[in-house]
TITILO-72784 format. One line per 8 residues: their letters; for each residue x, y, z of C-alpha. Coordinates in steps of 0.05 Angstrom, whole numbers, padded with zeros to 5 digits. Layout:
BEGIN
A> X,Y,Z  ...
This chain:
BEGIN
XXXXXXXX> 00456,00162,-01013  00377,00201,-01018  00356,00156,-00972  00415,00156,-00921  00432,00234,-00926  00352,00258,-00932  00303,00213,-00914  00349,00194,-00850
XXXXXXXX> 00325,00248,-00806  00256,00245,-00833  00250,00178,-00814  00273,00180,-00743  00233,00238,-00732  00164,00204,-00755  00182,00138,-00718  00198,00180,-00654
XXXXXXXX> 00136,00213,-00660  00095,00151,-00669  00130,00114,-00606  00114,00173,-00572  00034,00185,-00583  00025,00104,-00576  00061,00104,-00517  00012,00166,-00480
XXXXXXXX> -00036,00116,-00514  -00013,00063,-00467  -00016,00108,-00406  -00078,00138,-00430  -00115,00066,-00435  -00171,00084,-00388  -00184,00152,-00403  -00192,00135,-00472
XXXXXXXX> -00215,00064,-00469  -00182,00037,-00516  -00143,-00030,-00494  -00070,-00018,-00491  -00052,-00076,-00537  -00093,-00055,-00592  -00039,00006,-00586  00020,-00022,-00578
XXXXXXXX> 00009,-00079,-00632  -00006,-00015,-00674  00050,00032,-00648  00098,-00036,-00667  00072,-00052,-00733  00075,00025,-00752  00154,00040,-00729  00167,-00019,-00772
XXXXXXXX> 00123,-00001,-00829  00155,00067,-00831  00229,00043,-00826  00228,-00008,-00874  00194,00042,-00922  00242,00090,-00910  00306,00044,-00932  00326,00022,-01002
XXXXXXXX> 00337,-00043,-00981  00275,-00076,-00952  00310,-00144,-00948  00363,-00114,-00899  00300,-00086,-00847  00269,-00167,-00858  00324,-00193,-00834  00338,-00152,-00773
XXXXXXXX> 00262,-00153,-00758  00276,-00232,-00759  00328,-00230,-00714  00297,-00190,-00659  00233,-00233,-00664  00273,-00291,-00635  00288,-00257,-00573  00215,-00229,-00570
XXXXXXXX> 00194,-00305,-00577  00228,-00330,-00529  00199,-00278,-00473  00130,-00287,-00501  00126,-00369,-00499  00158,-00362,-00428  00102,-00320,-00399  00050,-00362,-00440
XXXXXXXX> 00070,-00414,-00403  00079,-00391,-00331  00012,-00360,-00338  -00016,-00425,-00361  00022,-00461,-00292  -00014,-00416,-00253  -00085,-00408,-00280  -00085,-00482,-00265
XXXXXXXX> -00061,-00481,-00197  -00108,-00432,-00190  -00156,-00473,-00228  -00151,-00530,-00176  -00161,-00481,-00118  -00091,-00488,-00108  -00081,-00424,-00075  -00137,-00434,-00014
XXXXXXXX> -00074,-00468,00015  -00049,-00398,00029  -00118,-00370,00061  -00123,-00433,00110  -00058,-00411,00138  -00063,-00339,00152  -00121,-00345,00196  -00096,-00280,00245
XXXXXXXX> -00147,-00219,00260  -00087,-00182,00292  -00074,-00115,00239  00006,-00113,00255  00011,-00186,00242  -00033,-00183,00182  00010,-00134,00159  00078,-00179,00165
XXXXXXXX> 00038,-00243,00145  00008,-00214,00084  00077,-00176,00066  00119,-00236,00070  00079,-00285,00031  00068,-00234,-00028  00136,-00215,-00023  00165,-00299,-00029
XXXXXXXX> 00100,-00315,-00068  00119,-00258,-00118  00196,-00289,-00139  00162,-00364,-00150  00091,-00330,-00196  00103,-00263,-00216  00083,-00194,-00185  00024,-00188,-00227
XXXXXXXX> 00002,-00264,-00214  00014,-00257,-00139  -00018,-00184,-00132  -00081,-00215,-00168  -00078,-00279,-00119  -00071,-00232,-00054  -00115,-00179,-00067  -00170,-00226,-00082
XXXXXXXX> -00148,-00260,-00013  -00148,-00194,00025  -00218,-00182,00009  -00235,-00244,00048  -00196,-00224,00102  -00209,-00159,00109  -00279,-00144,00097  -00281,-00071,00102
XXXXXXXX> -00261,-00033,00035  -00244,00031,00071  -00190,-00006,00113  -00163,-00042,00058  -00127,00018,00025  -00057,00005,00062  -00060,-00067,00052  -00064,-00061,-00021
XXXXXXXX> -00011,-00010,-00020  00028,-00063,00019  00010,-00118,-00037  00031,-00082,-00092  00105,-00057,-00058  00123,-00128,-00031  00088,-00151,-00101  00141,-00114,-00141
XXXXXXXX> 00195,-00127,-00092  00196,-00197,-00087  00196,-00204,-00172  00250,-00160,-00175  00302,-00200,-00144  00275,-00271,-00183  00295,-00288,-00251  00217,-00317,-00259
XXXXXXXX> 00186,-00262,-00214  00186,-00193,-00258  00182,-00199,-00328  00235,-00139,-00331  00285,-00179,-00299  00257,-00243,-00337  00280,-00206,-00399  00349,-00183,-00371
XXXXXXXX> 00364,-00260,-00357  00337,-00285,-00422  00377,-00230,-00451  00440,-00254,-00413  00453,-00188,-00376  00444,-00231,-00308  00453,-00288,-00286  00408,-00327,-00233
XXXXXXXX> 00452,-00340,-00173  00484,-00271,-00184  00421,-00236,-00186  00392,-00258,-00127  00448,-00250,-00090  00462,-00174,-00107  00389,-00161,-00107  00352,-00198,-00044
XXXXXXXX> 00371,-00157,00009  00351,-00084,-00024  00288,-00108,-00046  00278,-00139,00024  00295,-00077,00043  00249,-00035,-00005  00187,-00076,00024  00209,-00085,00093
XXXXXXXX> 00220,-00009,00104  00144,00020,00084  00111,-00057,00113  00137,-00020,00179  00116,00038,00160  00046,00012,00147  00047,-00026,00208  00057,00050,00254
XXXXXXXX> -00018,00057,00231  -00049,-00001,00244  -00083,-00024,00310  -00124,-00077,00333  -00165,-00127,00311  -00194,-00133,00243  -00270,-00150,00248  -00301,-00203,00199
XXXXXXXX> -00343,-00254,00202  -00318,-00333,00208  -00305,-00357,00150  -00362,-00411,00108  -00352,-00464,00074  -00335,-00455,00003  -00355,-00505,-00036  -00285,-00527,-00084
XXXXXXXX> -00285,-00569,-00144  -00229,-00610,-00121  -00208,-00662,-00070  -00145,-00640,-00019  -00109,-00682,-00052  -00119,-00656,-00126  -00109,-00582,-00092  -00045,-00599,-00063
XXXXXXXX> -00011,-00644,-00116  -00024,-00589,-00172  -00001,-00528,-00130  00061,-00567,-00110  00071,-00587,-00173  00055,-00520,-00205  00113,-00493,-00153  00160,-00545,-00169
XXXXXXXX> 00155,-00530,-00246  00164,-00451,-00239  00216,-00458,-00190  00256,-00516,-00238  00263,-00463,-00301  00329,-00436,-00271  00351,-00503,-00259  00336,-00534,-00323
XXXXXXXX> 00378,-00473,-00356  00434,-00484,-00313  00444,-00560,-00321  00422,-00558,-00410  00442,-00481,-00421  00379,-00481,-00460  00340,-00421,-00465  00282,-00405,-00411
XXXXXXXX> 00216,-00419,-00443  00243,-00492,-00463  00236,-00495,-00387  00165,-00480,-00369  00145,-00503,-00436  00171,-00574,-00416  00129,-00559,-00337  00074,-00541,-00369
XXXXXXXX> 00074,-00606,-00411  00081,-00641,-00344  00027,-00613,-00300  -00014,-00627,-00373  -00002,-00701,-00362  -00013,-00706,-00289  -00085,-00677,-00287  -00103,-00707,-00356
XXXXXXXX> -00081,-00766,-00299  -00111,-00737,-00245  -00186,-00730,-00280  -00190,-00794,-00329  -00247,-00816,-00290  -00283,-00755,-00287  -00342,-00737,-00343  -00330,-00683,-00393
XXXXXXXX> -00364,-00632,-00355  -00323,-00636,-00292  -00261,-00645,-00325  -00263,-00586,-00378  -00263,-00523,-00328  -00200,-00556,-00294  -00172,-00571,-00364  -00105,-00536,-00392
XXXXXXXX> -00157,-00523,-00447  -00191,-00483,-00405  -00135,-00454,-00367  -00111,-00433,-00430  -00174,-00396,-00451  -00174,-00353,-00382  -00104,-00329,-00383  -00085,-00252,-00401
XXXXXXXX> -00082,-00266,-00480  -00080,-00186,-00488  -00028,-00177,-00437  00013,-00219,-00484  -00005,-00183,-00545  00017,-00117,-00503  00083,-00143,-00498  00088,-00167,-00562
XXXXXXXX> 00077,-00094,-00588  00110,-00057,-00540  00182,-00106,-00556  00170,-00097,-00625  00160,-00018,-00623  00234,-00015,-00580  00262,-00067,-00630  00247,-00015,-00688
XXXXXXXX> 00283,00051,-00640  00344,-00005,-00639  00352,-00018,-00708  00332,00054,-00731  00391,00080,-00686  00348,00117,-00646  00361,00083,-00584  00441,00093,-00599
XXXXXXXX> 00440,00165,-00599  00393,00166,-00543  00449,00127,-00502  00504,00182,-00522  00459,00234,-00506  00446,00205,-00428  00515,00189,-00421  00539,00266,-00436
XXXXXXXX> 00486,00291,-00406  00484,00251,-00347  00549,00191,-00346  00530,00160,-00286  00497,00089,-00296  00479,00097,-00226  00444,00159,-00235  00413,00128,-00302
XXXXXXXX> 00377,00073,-00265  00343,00110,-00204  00324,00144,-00253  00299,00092,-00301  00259,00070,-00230  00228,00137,-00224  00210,00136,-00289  00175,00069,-00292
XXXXXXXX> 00125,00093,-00236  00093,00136,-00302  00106,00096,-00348  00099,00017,-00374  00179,-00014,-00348  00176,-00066,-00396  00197,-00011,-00450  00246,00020,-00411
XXXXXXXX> 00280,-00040,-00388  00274,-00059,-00470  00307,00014,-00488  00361,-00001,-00438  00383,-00073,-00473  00381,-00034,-00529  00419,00027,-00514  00476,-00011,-00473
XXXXXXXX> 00508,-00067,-00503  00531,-00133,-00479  00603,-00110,-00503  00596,-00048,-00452  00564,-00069,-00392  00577,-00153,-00395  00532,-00202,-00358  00528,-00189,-00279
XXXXXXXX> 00553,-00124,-00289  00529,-00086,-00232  00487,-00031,-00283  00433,-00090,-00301  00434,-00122,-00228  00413,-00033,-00202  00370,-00030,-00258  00339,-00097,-00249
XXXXXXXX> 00325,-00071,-00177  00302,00003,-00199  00256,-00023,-00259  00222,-00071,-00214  00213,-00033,-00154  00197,00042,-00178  00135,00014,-00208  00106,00021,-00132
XXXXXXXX> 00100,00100,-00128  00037,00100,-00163  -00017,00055,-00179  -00015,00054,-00247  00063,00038,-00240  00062,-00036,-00248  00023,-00091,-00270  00014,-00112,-00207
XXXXXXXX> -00009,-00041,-00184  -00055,-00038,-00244  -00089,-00102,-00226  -00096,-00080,-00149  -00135,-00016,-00181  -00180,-00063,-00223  -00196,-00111,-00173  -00207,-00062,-00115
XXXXXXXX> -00229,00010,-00161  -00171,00043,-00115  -00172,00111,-00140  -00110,00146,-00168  -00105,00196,-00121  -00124,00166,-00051  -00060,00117,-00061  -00023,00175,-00090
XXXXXXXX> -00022,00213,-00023  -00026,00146,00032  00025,00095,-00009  00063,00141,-00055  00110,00167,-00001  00111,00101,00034  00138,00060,-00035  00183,00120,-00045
XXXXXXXX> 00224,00112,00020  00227,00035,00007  00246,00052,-00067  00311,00098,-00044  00323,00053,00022  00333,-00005,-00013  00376,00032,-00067  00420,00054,-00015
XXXXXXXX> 00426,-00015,00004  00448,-00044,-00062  00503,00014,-00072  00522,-00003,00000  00527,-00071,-00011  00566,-00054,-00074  00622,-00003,-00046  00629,-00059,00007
XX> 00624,-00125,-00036  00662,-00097,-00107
């Protein structure tokens, strides 16, 4: 009874507050310089540490702990191994495919080109893969920093369009289909056509400002460390094995990861195949060894601590009252996701889309109710308002130093307008559709 009636309050109150100063952590990354995992693992470990302290019966907090770690598993060996699948496409200069095809100086039709294959690219990888693979092809396309500003805008919008709408290509919406809240066929069905939409509008947008030719010198020969045909069996195959996870849930009902953990075990054998007869040397930097050492271990970690920190807010309660709060204060689930969307342009969506599993139960809102398909589509898509939105708009900034503000005041209003088009398009849809 102490510990219910006394320390209840007490405890909610420090955990809230420790969420709260590890998340402005988070946003605070650069400023500060601290790496946002190193906070988040802490931020987790802490709300944890302080509830189980807090309760007279440790052995009650262990097992709960335990049984949100299983669904925190499961998201974390999926996105081990997509990101494995790709670092070796990438690896095997997999992705120079895509640069010998787009081979147009023409802005407008840059525009489309580049806008279309991030946006397709984006459900197959991910947004943050894809953004990553574009950006770094945009440099070589368009030479001149200054004019690159709207392109990268473009990237990141069609970036976080395109994974929205794919089970594999957002991890929000990765962890609203491992969670069960949506289904694969349903959710690209409800979903497509507003995030086609929500890129399609400000890629027009984009395209008003651009004219003529882009100037840059023909390309060189860049010297590759494998054949054609190496290049083009591992990218297909890469493909293939990202694009089967849906499939291989559907026909064994097994969870997700079992998926890509059963591709990545096949692209392992086929260039362990591939590069028998190579020595050591050349056959180590296009090993899954390798690839394995160059993927984004601390973007893992991140995610580990940010599930585990909303885990803790579940079990606490704190999430629970939050939900009856928003639904007095607000009631509309509508309402509640544009503004989730808003919302995850400042903030990390991983959390929010976490909070919202969390707040709203299966036994309230079942799978392919139309609240997780909106807020699949919000959480992806608001991310593009600011840089520092996404992960892919994060890794745009890295890659090209774009600075806060200059995208603030040339993209901002641009991925707003494709935010609230293609929002109007999904209730549309819905008033029309049921």
């Amino acid at each position: 009874m102490k510990n219910g009636v006394i320390f209840m309050p007490i405890m909610l109150t420090i955990i809230a507050v420790i969420f709260i100063l590890g998340y402005t952590s988070i946003i605070l990354e650069h400023p500060l310089g601290i790496n946002k995992a190193a906070t988040a693992l802490l931020t987790g470990v802490l709300c944890w540490t302080v509830f189980a302290l807090m309760q007279s019966q440790g052995n009650i907090v262990t097992e709960q702990l335990f049984g949100h770690l299983s669904s925190i598993a499961s998201i974390l060996f999926f996105l081990l191994g997509a990101m494995v699948v790709v670092e070796l496409i990438d690896l095997h200069d997999g992705f120079v495919i895509l640069t010998d095809i787009i081979k147009t100086r023409d802005r407008k039709k840059l525009v489309w080109l580049i806008g279309f294959f991030t946006f397709f690219l984006s459900a197959v990888l991910d947004n943050l893969t894809t953004a990553i693979v574009m950006v770094s092809l945009l440099r070589k396309l368009v030479p001149d920093k200054n004019e690159r500003l709207l392109f990268v805008g473009l990237i990141v919008i069609a970036a976080n369009a395109g994974g929205a709408w794919s089970p594999i290509g957002d991890v929000t919406t990765t962890m609203l289909w491992m969670g069960n809240q949506v289904t694969t066929l349903n959710i690209i069905l409800k979903t497509f056509l507003p995030a086609l939409v929500c890129f399609i509008v400000p890629a027009f947008l984009i395209s008003l400002q651009m004219k003529g030719e882009v100037l840059r010198e023909d390309p060189q020969e860049e010297e590759l460390l494998t054949t054609p045909s190496d290049r083009k069996t591992v990218f297909i195959l890469g493909l293939g094995c990202l694009l089967f996870v849906p499939v291989f849930k559907i026909i064994t009902h097994l969870p997700p990861y079992m998926g890509i953990l059963f591709g990545l075990g096949l692209m392992w054998l086929v260039t362990e195949i591939l590069h028998s007869n190579k020595s050591d040397r050349e056959k180590g930097v296009l090993s899954v060894n390798h690839a394995i050492r160059k993927i984004d271990t601390p973007g893992i970690l991140f995610f580990l601590g940010i599930l585990l920190s909303v885990a803790a807010l579940e079990s606490s309660g704190i999430l629970h009252n939050l939900s009856a709060r928003l639904n007095h204060a607000i009631g509309d689930i509508g309402i509640i996701s544009m503004i989730t969307g808003f919302l995850s342009a400042i903030v990390d969506n991983v959390p929010l889309v976490a909070a919202a599993q969390g707040m709203y139960g299966l036994e309230k809102y079942p799978t392919d109710h139309y609240f997780w398909e909106f807020l699949a589509y919000c959480a992806g898509t608001g991310g593009s308002i600011l840089i520092i939105g996404s992960a892919a708009g994060v890794a745009a900034m890295g890659i090209e130093k774009v600075k806060f503000l200059d995208y603030l005041k040339k993209i901002g209003w641009i991925a707003i307008a494709g935010y609230i088009a293609g929002a109007a398009v999904f209730l549309l849809q819905r008033s029309i559709t049921g």
